[in-house]
C-alpha positions as CSV (number, residue, x, y, z in Angstrom):
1,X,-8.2,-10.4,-18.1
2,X,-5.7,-9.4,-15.4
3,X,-7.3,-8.7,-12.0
4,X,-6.5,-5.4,-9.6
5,X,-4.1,-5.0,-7.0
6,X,-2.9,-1.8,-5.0
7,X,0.3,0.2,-5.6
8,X,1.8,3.2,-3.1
9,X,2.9,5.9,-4.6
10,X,6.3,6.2,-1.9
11,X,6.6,10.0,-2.4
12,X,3.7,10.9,-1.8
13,X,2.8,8.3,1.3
14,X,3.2,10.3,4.7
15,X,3.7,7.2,6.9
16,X,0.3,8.2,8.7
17,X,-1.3,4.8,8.7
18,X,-4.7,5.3,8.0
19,X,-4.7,2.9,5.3
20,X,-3.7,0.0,7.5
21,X,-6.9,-0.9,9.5
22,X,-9.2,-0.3,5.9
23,X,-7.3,-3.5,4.5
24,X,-9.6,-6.7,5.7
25,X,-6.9,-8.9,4.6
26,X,-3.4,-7.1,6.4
27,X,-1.9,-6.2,2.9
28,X,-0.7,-3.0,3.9
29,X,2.3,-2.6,6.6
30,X,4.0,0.2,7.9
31,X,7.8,-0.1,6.4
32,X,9.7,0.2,10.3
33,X,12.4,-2.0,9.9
34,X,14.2,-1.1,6.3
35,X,17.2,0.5,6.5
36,X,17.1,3.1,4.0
37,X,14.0,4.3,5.6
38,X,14.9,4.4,9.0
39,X,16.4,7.7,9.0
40,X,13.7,9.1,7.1
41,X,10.9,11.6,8.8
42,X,8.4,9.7,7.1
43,X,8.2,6.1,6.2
44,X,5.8,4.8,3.3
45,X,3.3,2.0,4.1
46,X,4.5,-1.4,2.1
47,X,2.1,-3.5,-0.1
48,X,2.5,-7.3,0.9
49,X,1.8,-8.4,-2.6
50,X,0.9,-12.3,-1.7
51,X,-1.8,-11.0,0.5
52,X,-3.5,-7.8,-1.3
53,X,-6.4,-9.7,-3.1
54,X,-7.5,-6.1,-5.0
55,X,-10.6,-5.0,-3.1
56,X,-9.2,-1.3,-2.8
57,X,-10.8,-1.5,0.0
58,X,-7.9,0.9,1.7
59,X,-7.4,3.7,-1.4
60,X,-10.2,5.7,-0.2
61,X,-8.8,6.1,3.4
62,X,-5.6,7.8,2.1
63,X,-5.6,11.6,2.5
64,X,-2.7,12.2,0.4
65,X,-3.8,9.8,-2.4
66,X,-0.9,7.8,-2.9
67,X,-2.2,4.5,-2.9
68,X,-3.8,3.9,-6.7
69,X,-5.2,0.5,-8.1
70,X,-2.7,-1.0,-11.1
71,X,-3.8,-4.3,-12.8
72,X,-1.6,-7.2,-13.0
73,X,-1.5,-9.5,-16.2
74,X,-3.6,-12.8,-15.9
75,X,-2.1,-15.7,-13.6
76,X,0.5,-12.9,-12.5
């Protein structure tokens, strides 16, 4: 049985941040520094895989909804 993880949905993430201080274990990042977003009005929030155990603790705390649990395949 695979186990849960988050996923951001980038079009519909506003860049507002709320999700960030939901996460007890600093999976979720604002995305400042990439190139292709700096010019953007709004920047998505980034998933740091290696560190999102699956709690979800942070998808209720999004008020556009674009963070959504997937599951990952077993020893993924």
């Amino acid at each position: 049985m695979g186990q849960s993880m988050v996923a951001i949905i980038e079009a519909d993430c506003t860049g507002c941040d709320l999700c960030i201080p939901h996460c007890p274990f600093e999976a979720l990042l604002p995305l400042l520094n990439s190139p292709e977003h700096r010019t953007k009005p709004k920047r998505p929030v980034v998933v740091v895989e290696s560190q999102c155990v699956g709690c979800l603790s942070c998808i209720g705390s999004c008020p556009t909804q674009a963070l959504h649990e997937v599951k990952t395949p077993p020893n993924a």
